[in-house]
C-alpha positions as CSV (number, residue, x, y, z in Angstrom):
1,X,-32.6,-9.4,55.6
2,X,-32.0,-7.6,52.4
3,X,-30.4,-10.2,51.1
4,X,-32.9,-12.9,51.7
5,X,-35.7,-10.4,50.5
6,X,-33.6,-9.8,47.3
7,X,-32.6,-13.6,46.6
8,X,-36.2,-14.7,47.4
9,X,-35.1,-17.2,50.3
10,X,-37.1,-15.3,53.5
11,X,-39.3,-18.5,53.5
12,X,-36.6,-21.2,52.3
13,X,-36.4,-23.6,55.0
14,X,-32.5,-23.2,56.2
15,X,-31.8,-27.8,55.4
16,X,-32.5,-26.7,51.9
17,X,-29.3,-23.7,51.9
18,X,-26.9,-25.8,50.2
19,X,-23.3,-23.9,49.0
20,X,-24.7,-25.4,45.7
21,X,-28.4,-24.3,45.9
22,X,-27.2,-20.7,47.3
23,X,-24.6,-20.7,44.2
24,X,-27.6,-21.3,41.5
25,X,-29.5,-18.8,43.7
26,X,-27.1,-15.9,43.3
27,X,-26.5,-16.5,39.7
28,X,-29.6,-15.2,38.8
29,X,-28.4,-11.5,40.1
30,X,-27.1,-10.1,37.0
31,X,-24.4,-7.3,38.8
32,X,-21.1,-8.6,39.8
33,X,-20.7,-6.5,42.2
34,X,-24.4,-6.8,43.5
35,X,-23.8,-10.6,43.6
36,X,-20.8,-10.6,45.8
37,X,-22.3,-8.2,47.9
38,X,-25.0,-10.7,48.6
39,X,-22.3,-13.7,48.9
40,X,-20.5,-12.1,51.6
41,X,-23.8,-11.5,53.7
42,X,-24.9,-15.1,52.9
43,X,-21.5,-16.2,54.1
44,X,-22.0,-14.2,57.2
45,X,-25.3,-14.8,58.1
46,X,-25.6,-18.6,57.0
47,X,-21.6,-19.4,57.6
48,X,-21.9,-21.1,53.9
49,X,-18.6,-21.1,52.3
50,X,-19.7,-19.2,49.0
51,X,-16.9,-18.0,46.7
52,X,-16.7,-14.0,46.3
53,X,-15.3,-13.2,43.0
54,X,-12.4,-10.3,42.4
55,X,-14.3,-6.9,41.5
56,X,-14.5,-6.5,38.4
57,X,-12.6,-3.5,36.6
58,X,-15.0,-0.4,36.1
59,X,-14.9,1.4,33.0
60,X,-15.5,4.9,32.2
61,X,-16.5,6.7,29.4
62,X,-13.1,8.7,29.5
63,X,-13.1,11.9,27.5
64,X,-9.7,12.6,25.3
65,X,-7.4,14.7,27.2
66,X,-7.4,17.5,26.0
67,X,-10.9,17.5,25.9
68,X,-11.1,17.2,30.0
69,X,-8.1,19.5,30.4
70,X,-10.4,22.8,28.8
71,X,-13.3,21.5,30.6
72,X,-11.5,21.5,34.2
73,X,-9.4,24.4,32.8
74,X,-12.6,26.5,32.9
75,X,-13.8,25.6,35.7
76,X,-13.5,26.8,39.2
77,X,-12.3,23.0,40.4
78,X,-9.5,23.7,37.8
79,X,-6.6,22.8,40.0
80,X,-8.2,19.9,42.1
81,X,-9.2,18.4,38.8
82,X,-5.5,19.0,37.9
83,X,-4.4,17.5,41.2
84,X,-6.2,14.2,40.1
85,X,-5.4,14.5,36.4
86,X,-1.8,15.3,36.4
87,X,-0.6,13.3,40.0
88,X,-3.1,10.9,40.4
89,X,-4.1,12.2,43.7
90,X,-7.4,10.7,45.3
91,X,-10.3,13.0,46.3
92,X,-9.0,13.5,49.5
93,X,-5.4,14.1,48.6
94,X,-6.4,16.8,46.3
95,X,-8.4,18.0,48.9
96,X,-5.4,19.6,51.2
97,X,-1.9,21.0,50.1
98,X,1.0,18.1,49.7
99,X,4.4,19.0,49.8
100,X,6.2,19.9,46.9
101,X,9.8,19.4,45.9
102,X,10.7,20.3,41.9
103,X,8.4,18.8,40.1
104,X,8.1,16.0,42.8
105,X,4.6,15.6,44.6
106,X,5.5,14.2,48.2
107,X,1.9,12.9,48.6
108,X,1.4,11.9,52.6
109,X,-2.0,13.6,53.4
110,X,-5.4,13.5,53.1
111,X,-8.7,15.1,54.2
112,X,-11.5,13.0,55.0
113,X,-14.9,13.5,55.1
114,X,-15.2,15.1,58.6
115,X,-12.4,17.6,57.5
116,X,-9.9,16.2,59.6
117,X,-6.1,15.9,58.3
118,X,-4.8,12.3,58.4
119,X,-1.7,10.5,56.7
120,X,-2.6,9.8,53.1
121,X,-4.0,6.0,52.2
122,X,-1.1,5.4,50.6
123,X,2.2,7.6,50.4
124,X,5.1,8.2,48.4
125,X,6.8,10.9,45.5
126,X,4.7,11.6,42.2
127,X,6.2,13.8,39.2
128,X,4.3,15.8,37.9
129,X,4.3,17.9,34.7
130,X,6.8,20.8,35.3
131,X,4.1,23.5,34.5
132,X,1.6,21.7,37.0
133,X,4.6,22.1,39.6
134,X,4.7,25.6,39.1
135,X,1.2,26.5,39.6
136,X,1.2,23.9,42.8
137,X,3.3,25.9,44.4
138,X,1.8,29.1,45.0
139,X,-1.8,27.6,45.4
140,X,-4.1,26.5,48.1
141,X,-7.3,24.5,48.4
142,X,-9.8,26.1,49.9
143,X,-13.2,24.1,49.1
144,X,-14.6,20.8,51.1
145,X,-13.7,17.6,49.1
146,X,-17.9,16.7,49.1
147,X,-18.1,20.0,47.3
148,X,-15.5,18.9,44.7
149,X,-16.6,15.5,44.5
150,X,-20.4,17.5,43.5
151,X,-18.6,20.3,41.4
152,X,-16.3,18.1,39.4
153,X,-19.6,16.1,38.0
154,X,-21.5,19.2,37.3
155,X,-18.5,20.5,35.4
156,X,-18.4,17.4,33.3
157,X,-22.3,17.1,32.9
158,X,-22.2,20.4,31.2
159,X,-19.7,19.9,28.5
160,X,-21.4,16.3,28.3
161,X,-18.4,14.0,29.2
162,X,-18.0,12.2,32.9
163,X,-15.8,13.4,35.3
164,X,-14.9,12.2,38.6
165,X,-12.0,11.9,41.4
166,X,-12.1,8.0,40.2
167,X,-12.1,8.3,36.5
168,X,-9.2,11.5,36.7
169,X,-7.2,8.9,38.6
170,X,-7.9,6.4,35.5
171,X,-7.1,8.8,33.1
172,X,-3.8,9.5,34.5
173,X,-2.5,5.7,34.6
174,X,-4.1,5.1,31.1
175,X,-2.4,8.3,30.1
176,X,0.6,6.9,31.3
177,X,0.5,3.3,29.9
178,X,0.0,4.9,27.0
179,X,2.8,7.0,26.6
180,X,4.9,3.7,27.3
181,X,5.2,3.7,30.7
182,X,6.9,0.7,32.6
183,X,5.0,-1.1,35.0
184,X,7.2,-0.2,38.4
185,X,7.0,3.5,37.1
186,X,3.2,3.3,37.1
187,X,3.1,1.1,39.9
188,X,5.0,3.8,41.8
189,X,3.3,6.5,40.1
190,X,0.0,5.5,41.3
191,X,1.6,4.7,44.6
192,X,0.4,1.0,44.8
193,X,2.2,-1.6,46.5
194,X,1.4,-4.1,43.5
195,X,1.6,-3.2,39.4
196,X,-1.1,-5.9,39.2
197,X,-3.6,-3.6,41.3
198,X,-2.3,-0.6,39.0
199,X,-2.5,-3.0,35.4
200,X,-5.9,-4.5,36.4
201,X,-8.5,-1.7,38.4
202,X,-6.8,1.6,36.8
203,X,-5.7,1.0,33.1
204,X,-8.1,1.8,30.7
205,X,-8.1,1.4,26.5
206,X,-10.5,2.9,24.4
207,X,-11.7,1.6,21.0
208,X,-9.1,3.6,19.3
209,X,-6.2,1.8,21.1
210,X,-7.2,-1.5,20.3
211,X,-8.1,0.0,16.2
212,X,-4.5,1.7,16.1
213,X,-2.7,-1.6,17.7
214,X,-4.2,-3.8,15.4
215,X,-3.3,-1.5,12.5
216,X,-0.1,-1.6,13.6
217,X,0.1,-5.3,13.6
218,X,-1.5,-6.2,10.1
219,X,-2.3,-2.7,8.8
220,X,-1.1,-1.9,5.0
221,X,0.8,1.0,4.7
């Protein structure tokens, strides 16, 4: 019904709910996101066949790194901002103890909401910077992942950049990418089963990039 409130159709009489009329109708909702969300309950409710586009990439305003290493380094979320940072771990990967082999992450757990332990969304070997590995080792997590979804973003809202369990994650494949990374290392880096979901939702440039690669290209030294 939210859907019919929010596309103003409550009193459209159902002849006139054309694929075509609906389409013009959902146009006018500005958020792509938002749109398909109404799509997919028109195509439920209705049984319209409505195309539902691909979600678009988000973007974050990612700090530099070193920048969000001192700000989690400070902090008391230090190693599960780390975890996410460093291994790419989700929130609730970070949020119980993986196995650890060298400087090899054997990600195959997580912790969801309810606290239970159950096998991780999607598993498989990270590595991990040797020093990272180290600490790993002798430490265990000890706070609820909802409290370390709330701490990481008052961390970052008071040295004025954004930081969450989804834009660490970024950070890490971009950080990757960046250092020249091939596409089935990141792929099995970020433990995806496709480079295509790893090149399209998680890689992220900043201005800079695209400034120092067009330097590159037709810069004057």
């Amino acid at each position: 019904m939210s859907t019919l409130r929010s596309l103003d159709l409550m009193d459209t009489p159902i002849e006139l709910c054309t694929p075509a009329f609906l389409h013009n109708r959902l146009q006018t909702v500005i958020n792509p996101a938002t749109r398909n969300k109404h799509a997919i309950a028109l195509r439920s409710m209705l049984g319209v066949p409505l195309k539902v586009t691909s979600s678009p990439q988000r973007v974050y305003d990612l700090a530099a790194l070193d920048v969000i290493h001192t700000t989690l380094n400070e902090s008391r979320y230090r190693m599960y901002g780390f975890s996410m940072l460093y291994a790419g771990l989700r929130l609730g990967e970070a949020s119980v103890k993986q196995r650890i082999k060298g400087n090899v992450l054997l990600v195959d757990r997580q912790r969801i909401p309810n606290g239970t332990i159950t096998t991780a969304k999607s598993a498989g070997p990270v590595h991990v910077p040797a020093w990272f590995a180290q600490e790993y080792v002798d430490w265990e997590p000890s706070i609820t992942r909802n409290n370390i979804y709330l701490g990481l973003q008052r961390t970052g809202k008071r040295a004025s950049i954004h930081l969450s369990p989804h834009s660490l994650r970024h950070k890490f494949a971009s950080e990757l990418v960046k250092a020249g990374c091939p596409p089935n290392i990141l792929k099995n880096q970020m433990r995806h089963h496709d480079v295509q979901v790893s090149l399209k939702y998680y890689v992220q440039h900043t201005s800079e990039d695209y400034s120092e690669v067009v330097h590159r290209a037709f810069g004057l030294t």
